[in-house]
Every structure is written in structure tokens, then in C-alpha cells.
N, C-alpha and C positions, 0 to 999 in steps of 0.2 A: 519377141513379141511385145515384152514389158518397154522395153528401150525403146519403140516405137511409138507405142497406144501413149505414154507420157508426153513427148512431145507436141503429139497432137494434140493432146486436150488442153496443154495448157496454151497451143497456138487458137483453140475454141474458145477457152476460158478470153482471151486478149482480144478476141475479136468481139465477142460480147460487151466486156466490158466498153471498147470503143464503139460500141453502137449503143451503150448505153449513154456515153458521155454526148455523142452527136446528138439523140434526142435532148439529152438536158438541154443544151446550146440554145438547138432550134428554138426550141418551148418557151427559152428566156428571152429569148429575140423575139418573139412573138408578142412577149408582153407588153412590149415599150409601146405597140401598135395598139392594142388595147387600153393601156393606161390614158392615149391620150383624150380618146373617147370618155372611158368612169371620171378619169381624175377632175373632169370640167362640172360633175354633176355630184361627186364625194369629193369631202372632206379625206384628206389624208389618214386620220385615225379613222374613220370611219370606213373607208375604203380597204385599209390592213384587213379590219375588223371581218367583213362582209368576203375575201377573199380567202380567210383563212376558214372562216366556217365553210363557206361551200369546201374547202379541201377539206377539212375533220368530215363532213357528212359523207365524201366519198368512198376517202381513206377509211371509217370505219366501216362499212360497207365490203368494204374487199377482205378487211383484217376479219370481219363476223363470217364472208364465206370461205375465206382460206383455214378460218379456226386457229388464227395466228395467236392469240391470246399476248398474256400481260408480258415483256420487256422483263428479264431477269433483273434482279437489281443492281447488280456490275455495269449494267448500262443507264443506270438512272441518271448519274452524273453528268454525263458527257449530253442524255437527252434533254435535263433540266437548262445546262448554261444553253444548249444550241438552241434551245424553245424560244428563254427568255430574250438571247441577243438578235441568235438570224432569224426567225421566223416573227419574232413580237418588232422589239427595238429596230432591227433594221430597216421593216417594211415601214414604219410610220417616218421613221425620219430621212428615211430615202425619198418616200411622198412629200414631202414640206420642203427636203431640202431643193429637189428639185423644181419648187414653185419659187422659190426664192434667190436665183442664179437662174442662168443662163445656159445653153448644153453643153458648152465650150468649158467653162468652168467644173460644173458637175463630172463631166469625162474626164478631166485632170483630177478630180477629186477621188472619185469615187472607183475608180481604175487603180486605185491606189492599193488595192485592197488585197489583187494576187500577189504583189510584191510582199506586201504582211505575212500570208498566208504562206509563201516562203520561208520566212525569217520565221514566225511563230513554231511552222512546223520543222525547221533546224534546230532550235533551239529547245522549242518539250515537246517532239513526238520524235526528234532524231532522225528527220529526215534528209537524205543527202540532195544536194542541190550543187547537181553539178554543170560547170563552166555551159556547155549548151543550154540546159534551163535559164540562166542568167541571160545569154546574151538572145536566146526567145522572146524573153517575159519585155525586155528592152526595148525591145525592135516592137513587138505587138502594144507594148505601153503607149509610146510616140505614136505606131498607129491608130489609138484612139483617141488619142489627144487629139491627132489630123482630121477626125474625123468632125469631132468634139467641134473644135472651132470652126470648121468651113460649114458643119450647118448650124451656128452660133447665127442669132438673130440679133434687133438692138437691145436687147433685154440687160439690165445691167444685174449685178452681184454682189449680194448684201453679206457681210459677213458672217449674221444667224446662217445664212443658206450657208455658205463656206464650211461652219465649224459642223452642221446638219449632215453635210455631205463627206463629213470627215469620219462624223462618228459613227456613220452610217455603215462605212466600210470599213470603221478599225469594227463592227458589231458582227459585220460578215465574217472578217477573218476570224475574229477567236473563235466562231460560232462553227466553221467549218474545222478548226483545229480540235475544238473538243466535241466534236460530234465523230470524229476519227474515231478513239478508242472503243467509244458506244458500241460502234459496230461493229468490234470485235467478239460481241458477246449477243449480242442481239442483230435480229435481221434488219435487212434497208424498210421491211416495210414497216416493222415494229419502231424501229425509230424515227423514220418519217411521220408517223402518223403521230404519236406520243408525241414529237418535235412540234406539229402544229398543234394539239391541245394545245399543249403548253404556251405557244404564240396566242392562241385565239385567247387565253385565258388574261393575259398581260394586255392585252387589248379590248378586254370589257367593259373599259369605262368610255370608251368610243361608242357605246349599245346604244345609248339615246342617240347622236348622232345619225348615224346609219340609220333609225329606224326614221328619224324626220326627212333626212334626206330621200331614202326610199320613196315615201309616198310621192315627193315630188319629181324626182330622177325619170328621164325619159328609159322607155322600156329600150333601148338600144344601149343606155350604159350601163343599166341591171343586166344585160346579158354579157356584156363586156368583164363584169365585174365576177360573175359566175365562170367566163370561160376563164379569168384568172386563176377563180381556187381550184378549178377540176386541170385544166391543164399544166400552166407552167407551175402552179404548187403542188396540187394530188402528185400528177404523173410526174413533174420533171425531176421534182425534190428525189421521188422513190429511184428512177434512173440515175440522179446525182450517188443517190446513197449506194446502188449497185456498184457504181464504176468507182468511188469512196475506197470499198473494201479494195478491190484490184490494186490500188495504186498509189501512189503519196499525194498527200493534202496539197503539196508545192505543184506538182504536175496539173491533177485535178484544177489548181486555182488558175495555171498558164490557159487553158483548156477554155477557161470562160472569155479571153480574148479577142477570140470568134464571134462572139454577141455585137460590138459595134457593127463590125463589117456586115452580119446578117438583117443588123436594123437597117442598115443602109439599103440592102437588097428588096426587102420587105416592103420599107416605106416607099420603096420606087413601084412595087406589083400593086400593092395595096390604095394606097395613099396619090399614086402621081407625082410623087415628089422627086426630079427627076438630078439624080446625085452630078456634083462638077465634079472637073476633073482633080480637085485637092479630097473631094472625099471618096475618089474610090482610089486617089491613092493611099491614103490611109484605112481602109479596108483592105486591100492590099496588104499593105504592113501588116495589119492584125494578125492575116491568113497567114503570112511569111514568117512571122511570129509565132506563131501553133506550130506551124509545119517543123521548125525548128528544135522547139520546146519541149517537142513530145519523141520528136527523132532520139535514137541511140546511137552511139559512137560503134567502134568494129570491137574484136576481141578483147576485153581489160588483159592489162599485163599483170600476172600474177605475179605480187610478192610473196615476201619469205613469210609471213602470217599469214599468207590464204587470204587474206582480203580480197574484196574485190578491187577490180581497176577502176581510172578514177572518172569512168560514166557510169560508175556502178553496178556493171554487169557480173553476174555470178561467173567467177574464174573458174578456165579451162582445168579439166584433168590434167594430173601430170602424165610427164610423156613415158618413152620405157625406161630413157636415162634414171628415173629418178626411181625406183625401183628393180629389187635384183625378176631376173625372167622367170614367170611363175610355168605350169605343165603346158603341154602339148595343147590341151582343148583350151587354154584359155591366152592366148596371143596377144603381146602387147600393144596397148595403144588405149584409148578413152574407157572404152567398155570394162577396161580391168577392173573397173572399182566398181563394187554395187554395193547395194544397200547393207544394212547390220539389222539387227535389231529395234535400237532405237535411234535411228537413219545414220547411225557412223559407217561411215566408209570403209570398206574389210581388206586389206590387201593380201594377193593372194594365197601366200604363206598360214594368212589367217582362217583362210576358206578349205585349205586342205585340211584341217584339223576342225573341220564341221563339213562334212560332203552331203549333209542334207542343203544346203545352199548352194551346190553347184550348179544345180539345173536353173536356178532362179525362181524360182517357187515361193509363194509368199506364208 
């Protein structure tokens, strides 16, 4: 019964998390249709500003009726940089940098960021990155770059916007690297929420702003600007942080390659903007790129260290060969090995000289 009910929930557990990652997606792709509305009537800091409070007002809201209380301070670290870079830093100079380029340019730029978030997280969180992830993240890169220039206008590209759009997404990546460990200790909504403090806070001096600009702002980009912090920042952020725990920061980052292709979808229901044929085939690419990115390879070939193979799948049991034949009730093949104590694997030799463990009993 045990060997069963396991499979299942961790096939529950993966399917949640993937429905958490799809709302992130959507949410983000949503934004770009709204930014285009605020961003004509805010200021860049002042827009960050005005999107991250409506998300702190939500977000604290849900934390006061869940009773989620204060973030252990093992997670403080990981929620201070991810505050200060992704949720403050990013959002302003993602807004500027985008006023200053082109979309052509920006999608080359700023796309650059899962590839970071790659690298960052192979290098300090140890994440494996393996060959299908790579040639994912590639194929969905180029697809946004496709996308990028074919609805590129004559807008030209200044190099503040260039180096804006750069640091924009090296602010994303570290921010989603060290927001990783956070949430090994603290929940997605403990540190989503603490995460925007922290943003709203590094963006205070945008306050005058925001509030001049408000009085004048037609009330259709103050809503715009509201459905900012409650959706793609309240909700998407805490969905990002769910699917976060499930999985590596490198995957997660392939995951957001989706967002072109969706803006593309979006701007055509929404907007009328009716995509050529060069940007739904880089939409395309993006999707073909996920689909790839997130795939697993078939059984890893176990080595002699028990590693796993090299899509990083947890290696198979060994077979009867590699063990002598344990009693009658316990027949060789997967099942021989069950849990220990403190989860080592017992062979069976081991488990005759403890028969309260036969029956499986926890």
C-alpha cells in the first residue's frame, strides 16, 4: 500500500507544482498588456512603487488570515537580496530600460536572464543542468529574440536602455537564485510577501512621484497599475515561490520562456494586434523550448556511485543480480529495498534481523 500511495503523491505533488508554474507564466504575460496602459501615465519608479504596495496590501492580508506570521530568520538572507534585486531593482529598471530601446532589443536583452539563472544556479545552489535543459533554454532564447524583432517598431536603442535591460536581468537572476534557499525554511507566502516589503521599501523614494502622478493618471491606468500588484505580483510571485520549492531555479528560469509567446497571444485577444508570420514563429520556438526544457530523458543509467544518470533522474533499484536471494515472502526485483530508519536502504539480510520491519510498517 506504502509503495503505491508514494508514487502517487509525489505524481500530485508535480502536477501542482506545474499548475503553479503555468499561472506564474500566464500572470506575467498578462503584465506586459497592462504595463502598456500605466507605463504611458507613471514614471518607472513610480509605477515599481505603486505596484508593489498594492501587492504588500494583499499579500499582508492573506499572511494576517492564514496567521502565517514572521519568516524564521534562516530565510532572511535569501528574502533581503531577492527584495532588494527582483522585486525593488528589477522592476524600475526593467520600466526605464524598456522606454529607452526598442522590443527587439529589450527581448535580446532581458531574455538573457534564464540562461543566468542557469549558470548562477550550477554554480551556488548545485543545480544540475542537464544537455535537454541547455538545448531548451536555446531554442526558446532565439524564439524570443523572433519574437522580439518582428514586433520591433522604428524606435531606436540607446545604450543607458541597453546596459538598463541588462542589469535588469542579471537582478532577476541573482534574485531568483537566492530566493531558492529562503524557501527552504520559510513558506512561498512568507517569502513572497517579506520579498515585496522589501522591494516596496527600496522604492520609496519614487513616493513623491507616484503620488503627483496619481492625481493626474486617468483612472484606467490606476486600475492597470493595481491589477499589476494584486495579480502578476501578489498571486504570480507566491505561485513562482510554490513551483520554486518543487524544482531547480535553472528549470523554473526555462519555464518563463512561455511569457513571449503568451504576450504574443494576448496582444492579439486583447489589443488587435494581429502577430506575422515571423512572430508566431518565434512563439512557437519559445513553446518548443519549454516543451523541451522541462521534458525528462528515459531511465538514467546507474553508476557505480549510485549517482544518478545524466538527466538526473533518481537511479533505478538494483536488480537480483546484485544482491544474494533474500526469504520466500520477499522476492527479488525493485521492492526489495525499503526504507531504514533514517531512510537507508536495508537489504534483505538486514531486515531478517529486525522482523518488526517486514510487514512495512512505519
Amino acid at each position: 500500500m506504502m509503495n503505491v500511495s508514494r508514487p502517487r503523491s509525489a505524481r500530485r505533488a508535480e502536477l501542482l507544482a506545474a499548475g503553479a508554474a503555468t499561472v506564474t507564466v500566464v500572470l506575467w504575460a498578462s503584465a506586459f498588456v497592462s504595463i502598456r496602459s500605466a507605463g504611458a501615465a507613471y514614471s518607472p519608479g513610480a509605477l515599481a512603487l505603486g505596484r508593489l504596495a498594492a501587492g504588500v496590501l494583499v499579500l499582508g492580508a492573506i499572511c494576517l488570515w492564514r496567521r502565517e506570521g514572521v519568516p524564521p530568520r534562516s530565510a532572511w538572507r535569501g528574502i533581503m537580496v531577492s527584495g532588494v534585486l527582483w522585486f525593488g531593482f528589477y522592476m524600475v529598471a526593467l520600466n526605464w530600460g524598456e522606454q529607452q530601446v526598442d522590443a527587439g532589443t529589450a527581448a535580446l536583452v532581458v531574455n538573457v536572464g534564464p540562461i543566468l539563472i542557469a549558470l548562477l544556479g550550477a554554480r551556488l545552489l548545485g543545480d544540475s543542468v542537464p544537455p535537454r535543459l541547455l538545448a531548451g533554454m536555446a531554442v526558446s532564447f532565439a524564439g524570443a529574440v523572433t519574437v522580439g524583432l518582428s514586433m520591433s517598431g522604428e524606435g531606436g536603442s540607446s545604450v543607458l536602455g541597453v546596459v538598463l535591460c541588462l542589469l535588469a536581468a542579471m537582478a532577476y537572476a541573482a534574485g531568483v537564485v537566492a530566493q531558492k534557499p529562503a524557501l527552504g525554511t520559510g513558506s512561498p507566502l512568507q517569502v513572497t510577501t517579506y520579498g515585496c516589503l522589501v522591494g516596496a521599501v527600496v522604492c520609496l523614494p519614487f513616493a513623491g512621484q507616484l503620488v503627483r502622478e496619481a492625481a493626474e493618471a486617468p483612472v484606467s491606468a490606476t486600475l492597470n497599475m493595481v491589477y499589476l500588484g494584486v495579480f502578476p505580483t501578489a498571486l504570480a510571485f507566491t505561485t513562482w515561490a510554490y513551483a520554486l520549492t518543487r524544482t531547480t531555479a535553472s528549470r523554473m528560469g526555462a519555464t518563463t520562456y512561455a511569457v513571449p509567446a503568451l504576450v504574443v497571444l494576448m496582444s492579439w485577444l486583447a489589443l488587435g494586434e494581429v502577430p506575422g508570420p515571423l512572430t508566431l514563429l518565434g512563439g512557437a520556438l519559445c513553446l518548443a523550448g519549454v516543451a523541451v526544457s522541462r521534458s525528462r530523458a528515459g531511465t538514467g543509467t546507474r553508476t557505480e556511485s549510485g549517482a544518478a544518470g545524466p538527466a538526473g533522474t533518481v537511479p533505478a533499484p538494483p536488480g537480483p543480480e546484485e544482491y544474494p536471494p533474500g526469504p520466500e515472502e520477499y522476492p527479488p526485483g525493485p521492492e526489495e529495498y525499503r526504507e531504514g530508519t533514517h531512510g537507508v536502504r536495508e537489504a534483505p539480510d538486514a531486515r531478517e534481523a529486525r522482523p518488526d520491519r517486514a510487514s512495512g510498517s512505519m
